[in-house]
N, C-alpha and C positions, 0 to 999 in steps of 0.2 A: 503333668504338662512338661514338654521339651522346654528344655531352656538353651539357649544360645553357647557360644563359646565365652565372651564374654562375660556376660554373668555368671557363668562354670568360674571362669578364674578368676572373679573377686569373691566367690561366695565360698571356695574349694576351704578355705581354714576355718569357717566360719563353725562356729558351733551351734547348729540350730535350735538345740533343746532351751539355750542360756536365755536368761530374764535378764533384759540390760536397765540400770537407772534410767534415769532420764538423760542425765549430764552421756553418761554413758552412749546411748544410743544415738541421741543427737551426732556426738563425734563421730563412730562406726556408720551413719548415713551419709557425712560428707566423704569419710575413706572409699567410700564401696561404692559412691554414686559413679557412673561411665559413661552418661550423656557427653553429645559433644559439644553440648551448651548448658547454661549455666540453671539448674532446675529447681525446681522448686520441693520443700519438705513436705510431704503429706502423713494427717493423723489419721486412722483409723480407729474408730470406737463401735465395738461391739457394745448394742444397748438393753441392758435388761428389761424386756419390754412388758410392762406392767399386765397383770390379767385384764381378758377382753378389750386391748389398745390394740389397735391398727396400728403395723410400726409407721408408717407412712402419716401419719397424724401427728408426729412429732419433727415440729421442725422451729425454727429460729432464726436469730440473727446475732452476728457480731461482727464488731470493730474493732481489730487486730490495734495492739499498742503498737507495733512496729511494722509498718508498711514499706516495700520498696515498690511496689510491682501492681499499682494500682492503674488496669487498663482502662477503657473509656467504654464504660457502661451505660447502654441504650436502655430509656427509662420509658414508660409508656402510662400514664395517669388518667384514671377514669374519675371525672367529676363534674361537678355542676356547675352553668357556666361563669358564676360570681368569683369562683376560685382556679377559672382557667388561666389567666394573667398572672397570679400569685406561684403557678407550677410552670408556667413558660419562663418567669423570672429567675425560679430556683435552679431552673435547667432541664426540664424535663423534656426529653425531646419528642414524645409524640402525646397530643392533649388532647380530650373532647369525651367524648359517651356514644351518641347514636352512631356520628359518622365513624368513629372509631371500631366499635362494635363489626359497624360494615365491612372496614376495608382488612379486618381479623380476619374477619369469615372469608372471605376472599383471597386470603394471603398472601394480603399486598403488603405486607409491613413485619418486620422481626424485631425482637427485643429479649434484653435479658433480666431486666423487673418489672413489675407492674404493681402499680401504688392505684389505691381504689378507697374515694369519700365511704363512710358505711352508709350513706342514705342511697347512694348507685348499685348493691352489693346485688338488690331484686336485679337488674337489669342486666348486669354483668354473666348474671348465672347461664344463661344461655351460651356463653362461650366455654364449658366446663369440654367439650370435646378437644378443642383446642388450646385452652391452658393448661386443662388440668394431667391430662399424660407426660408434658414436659416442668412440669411443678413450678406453674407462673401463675395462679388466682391467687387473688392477692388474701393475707390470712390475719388477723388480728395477731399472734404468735410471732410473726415475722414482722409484726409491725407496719405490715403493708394496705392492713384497711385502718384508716388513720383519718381524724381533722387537720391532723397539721401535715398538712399536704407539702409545703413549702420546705421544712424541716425534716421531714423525711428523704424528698428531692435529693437536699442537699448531702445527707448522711449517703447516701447509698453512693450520691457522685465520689463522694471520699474514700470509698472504698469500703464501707460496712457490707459483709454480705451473707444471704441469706444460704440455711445449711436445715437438711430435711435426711428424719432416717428411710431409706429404702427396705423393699420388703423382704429383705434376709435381716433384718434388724441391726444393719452399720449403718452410722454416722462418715463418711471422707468429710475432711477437710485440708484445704491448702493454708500453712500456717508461715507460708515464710521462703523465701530463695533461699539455698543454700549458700552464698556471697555473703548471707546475713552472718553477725556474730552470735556467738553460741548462745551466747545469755538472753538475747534478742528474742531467737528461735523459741527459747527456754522461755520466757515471759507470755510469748503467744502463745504456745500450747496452755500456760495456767488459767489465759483465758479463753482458753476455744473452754476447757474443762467447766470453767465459772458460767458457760453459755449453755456448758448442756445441761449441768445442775440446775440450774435456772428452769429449762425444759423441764427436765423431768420430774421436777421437785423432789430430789431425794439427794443424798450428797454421793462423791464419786463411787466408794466402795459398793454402795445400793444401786449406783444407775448403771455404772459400766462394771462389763465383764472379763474384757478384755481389748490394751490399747494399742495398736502395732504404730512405728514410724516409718517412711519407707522413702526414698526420694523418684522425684519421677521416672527413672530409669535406673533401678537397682535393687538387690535384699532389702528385706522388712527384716524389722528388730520388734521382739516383743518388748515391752515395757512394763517395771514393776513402778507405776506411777504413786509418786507420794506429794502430799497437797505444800505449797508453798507454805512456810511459815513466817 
């Protein structure tokens, strides 16, 4: 792929074969970043994708220790009608099942979660066209088919969010602005790493194969990732 001029002249010293720490690469992504706003750190994890697993069946959620950059997330909740009150309270901004259902299929409404009672989950399935290509049905893994509708609500408003591998078997996640302090930065990614162990049930060395840092506009740093002590 052509690369710009730009990116030629911060990458022209770089040594691409090098394995950087962590401490390491975090720094070399604020050096090299060229946006001309302030961007964000993105992790890349290549996922050792267990025999006969769909990688796309691995997916999750977390809550970043250190948040700057939490926008205003459109939430859309499927359930029944005793706990509709309970999810318009938490914040949910679109509620209901049938009319819901409808005005989906008609696409008259967007959003970027979707939290779903497990007794609506038959009902729901019908919109698998339309959630499921843009990875919105809500999943027990991600915590999005759930009773505590309320508490969910409210986590996702906070900025918890959900992360799913694609089918070349990477994990992306946004783990921080680069404005952030190093250590900050540093502390997120230990727990993006805790979220996907978590997933995958195996610790880092078994699950990942490979971790890149990159910021939104600049070189990726390979990373010799080693677990917090």
């Amino acid at each position: 792929m052509k690369r710009g001029k730009k990116y030629r002249k911060v990458a022209e010293n770089l040594d691409r074969t090098k394995i950087y720490s962590l401490e390491e690469a975090v720094t070399k992504v604020k050096e090299t970043s060229y946006s001309s706003f302030v961007g964000s750190l993105e992790a890349h994890f290549n996922i050792k994708i267990p025999k006969d697993t769909d990688p796309k069946s691995l997916k999750g959620a977390l809550t970043l220790p250190h948040q700057t950059d939490v926008k205003k997330i459109v939430i859309a909740v499927f359930t029944t009608p005793e706990k509709e009150k309970e999810a318009k309270e938490a914040g949910a901004d679109y509620v209901g099942l049938d009319n819901l259902i409808k005005e989906i299929q008609a696409g008259k409404i967007s959003f970027d979660i979707v939290i779903a009672s497990p007794s609506v989950m038959s009902k729901i399935a019908i919109l698998g066209k339309e959630l499921g290509p843009k990875g919105l049905m809500p999943n027990p893994k991600s915590g999005t088919v759930t009773d505590n509708i309320a508490e969910t609500v409210k986590e996702y408003k906070k900025g918890k969010q959900p992360f799913s591998c694609d089918s070349t078997g990477v994990i992306h996640i946004k783990v921080g602005r680069l404005d952030m302090e190093d250590e900050k930065l540093i502390e997120n990614i230990h727990a993006t790493v805790d979220a996907i162990e978590q997933v995958i049930g195996k610790q880092y060395p078994q699950a990942v194969s490979k971790l890149h840092i990159t910021p939104t506009i600049g070189p990726s740093f390979k990373v010799d990732y080693k677990k917090k002590e």
